[in-house]
C-alpha positions as CSV (number, residue, x, y, z in Angstrom):
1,X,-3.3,-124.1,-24.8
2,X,-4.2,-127.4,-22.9
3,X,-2.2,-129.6,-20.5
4,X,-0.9,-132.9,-22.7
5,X,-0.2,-134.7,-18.9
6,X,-2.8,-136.5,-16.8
7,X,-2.1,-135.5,-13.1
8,X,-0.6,-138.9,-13.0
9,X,1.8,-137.9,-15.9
10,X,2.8,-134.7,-14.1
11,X,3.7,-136.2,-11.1
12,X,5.5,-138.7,-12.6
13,X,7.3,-136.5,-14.6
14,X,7.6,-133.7,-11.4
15,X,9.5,-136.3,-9.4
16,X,11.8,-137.9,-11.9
17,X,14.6,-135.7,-11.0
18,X,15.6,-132.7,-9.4
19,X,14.9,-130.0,-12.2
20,X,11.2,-131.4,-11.5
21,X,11.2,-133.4,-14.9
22,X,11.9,-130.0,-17.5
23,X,8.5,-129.1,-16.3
24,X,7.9,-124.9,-17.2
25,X,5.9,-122.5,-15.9
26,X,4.1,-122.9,-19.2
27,X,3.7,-126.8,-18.5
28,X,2.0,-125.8,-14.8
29,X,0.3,-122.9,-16.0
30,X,-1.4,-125.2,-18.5
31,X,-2.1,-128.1,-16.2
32,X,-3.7,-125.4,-13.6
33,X,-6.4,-124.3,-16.6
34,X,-6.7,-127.8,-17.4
35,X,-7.7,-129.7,-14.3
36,X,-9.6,-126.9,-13.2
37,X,-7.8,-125.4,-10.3
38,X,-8.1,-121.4,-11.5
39,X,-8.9,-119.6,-15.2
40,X,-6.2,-117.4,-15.2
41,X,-3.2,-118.6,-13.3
42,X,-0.7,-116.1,-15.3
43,X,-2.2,-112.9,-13.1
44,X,-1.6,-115.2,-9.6
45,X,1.6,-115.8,-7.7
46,X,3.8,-118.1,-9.2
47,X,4.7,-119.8,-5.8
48,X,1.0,-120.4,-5.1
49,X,-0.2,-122.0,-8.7
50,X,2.9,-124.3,-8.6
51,X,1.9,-125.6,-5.0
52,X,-1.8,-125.9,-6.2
53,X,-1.0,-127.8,-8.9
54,X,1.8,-129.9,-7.3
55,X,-1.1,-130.6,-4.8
56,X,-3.4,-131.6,-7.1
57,X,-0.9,-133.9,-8.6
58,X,-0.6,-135.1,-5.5
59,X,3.4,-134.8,-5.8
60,X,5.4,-136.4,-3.1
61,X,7.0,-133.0,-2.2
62,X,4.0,-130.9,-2.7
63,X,3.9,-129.3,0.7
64,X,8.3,-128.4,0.4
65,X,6.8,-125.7,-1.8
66,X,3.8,-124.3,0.5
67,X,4.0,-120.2,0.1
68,X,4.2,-118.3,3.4
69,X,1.1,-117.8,4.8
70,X,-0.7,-120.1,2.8
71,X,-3.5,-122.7,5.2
């Protein structure tokens, strides 16, 4: 697998509508391997590798999403 969006794509996507574009967990999970954030995102906490990955896409609502706990 391999992420098919730039980080520009994602967040472009991400913030298109309110369903965050018809992005998947698949779709983040790739885009997390991808751009380097962690290898194996699949054995981490959803909540945290979709705020990684809406952070490194630098999404507009990133930090709405910021799990408990989490500096």
């Amino acid at each position: 697998m391999s992420c098919k969006m730039t980080k520009k794509q994602f967040k472009k996507r991400w913030e298109s509508n309110y369903k965050g574009g018809g992005i998947t967990f698949d779709d983040v999970a790739e885009c997390c391997i991808a751009w380097g954030i962690a290898s194996c995102p699949r054995i981490m906490s959803i909540e945290d590798v979709r705020y990684l990955v809406l952070k490194a896409a630098n999404t507009v609502d990133a930090e709405e999403f910021k799990p408990e706990g989490r500096e």
